[in-house]
N, C-alpha and C positions, 0 to 999 in steps of 0.2 A: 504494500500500500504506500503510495508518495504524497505521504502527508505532511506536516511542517506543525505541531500542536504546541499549544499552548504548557505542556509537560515536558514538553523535549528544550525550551528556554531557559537558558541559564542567567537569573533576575539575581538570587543572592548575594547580595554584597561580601555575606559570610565565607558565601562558598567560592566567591572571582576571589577573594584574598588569601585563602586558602592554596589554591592551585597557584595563583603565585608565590607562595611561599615553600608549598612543598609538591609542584608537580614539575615534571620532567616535561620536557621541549625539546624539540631538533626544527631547522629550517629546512625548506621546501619549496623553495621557488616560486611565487611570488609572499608564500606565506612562511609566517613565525607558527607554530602549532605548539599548543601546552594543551598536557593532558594532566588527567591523575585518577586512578582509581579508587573508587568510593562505597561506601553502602547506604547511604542516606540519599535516594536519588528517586525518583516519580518516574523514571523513565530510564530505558538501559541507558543512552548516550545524551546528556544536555549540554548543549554548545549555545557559546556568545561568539559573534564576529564582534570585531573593530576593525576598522578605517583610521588613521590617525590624522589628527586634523594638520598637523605638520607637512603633511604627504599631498592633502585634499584640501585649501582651505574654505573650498564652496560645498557646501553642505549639498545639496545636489549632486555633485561628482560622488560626496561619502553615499550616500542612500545607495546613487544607482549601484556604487558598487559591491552594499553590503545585500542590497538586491541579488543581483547575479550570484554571490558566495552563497547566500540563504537557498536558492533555486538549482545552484549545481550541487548541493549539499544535499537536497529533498529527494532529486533525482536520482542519484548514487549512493543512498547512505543503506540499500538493504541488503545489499552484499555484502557492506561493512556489518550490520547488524549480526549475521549470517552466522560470521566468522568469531562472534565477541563470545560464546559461549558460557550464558551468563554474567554475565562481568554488567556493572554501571559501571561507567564514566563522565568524569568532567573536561568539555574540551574547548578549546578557545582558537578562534585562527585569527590573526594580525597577521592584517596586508601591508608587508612591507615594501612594493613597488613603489616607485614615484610616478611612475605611468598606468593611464589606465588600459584596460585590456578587455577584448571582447570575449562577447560568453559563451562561444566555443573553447576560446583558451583556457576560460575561466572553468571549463568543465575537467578538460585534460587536465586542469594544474589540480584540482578539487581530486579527482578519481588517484591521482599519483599519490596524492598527500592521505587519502585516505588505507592506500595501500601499504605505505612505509609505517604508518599510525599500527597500521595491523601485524606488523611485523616486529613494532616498538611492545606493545601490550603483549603479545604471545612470546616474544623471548624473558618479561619479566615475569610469566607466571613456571 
């Protein structure tokens, strides 16, 4: 099902501080990705994007682009689900490009990054 709900957002300020503090990250072209494994979670995988206003300073440019990550993310994430075997997860992607990029790119970079993701979490169990 390629759905996007309202369970699978990650709002807690508790919990974005958290995963910065104790989750594990690797880069991926055009994304920064931090994860961390959890048990207090509504939903196996809750993701937040950011855009950095640094990058983007027209609010417009950040939407469209958290747009397109949120859309290649809904499209592609049940493979990823597939493969988590039980496991929550907290996960975060920052777009660290300076450029924007369309959303074919944005799908290939989204599917790559969710592949290595899958590879990070099954070597740590």
């Amino acid at each position: 099902m390629q759905t996007f709900t309202k369970a699978e957002r990650l709002s807690s300020k508790v919990a974005i501080d958290k995963l910065f503090e104790t989750g594990k990250s690797f880069h991926s072209a055009p994304f920064k990705i931090c994860w961390l494994e959890t048990i207090e979670s509504k939903s196996p995988v809750q993701i937040v994007i950011s855009v950095p206003k640094r990058s983007f300073k027209r609010s417009v440019d950040r939407n469209r682009l958290k747009r397109l990550i949120r859309e290649a993310y809904r499209k592609n994430k049940n493979s990823f689900y597939e493969k988590l075997e039980n496991k929550k997860i907290l996960l975060m992607f920052i777009f660290t490009s300076k450029a924007m990029i369309e959303y074919t790119e944005m799908e290939e970079k989204i599917i790559i990054a969710l592949q290595r993701l899958n590879k990070s979490i099954n070597l740590e169990s």
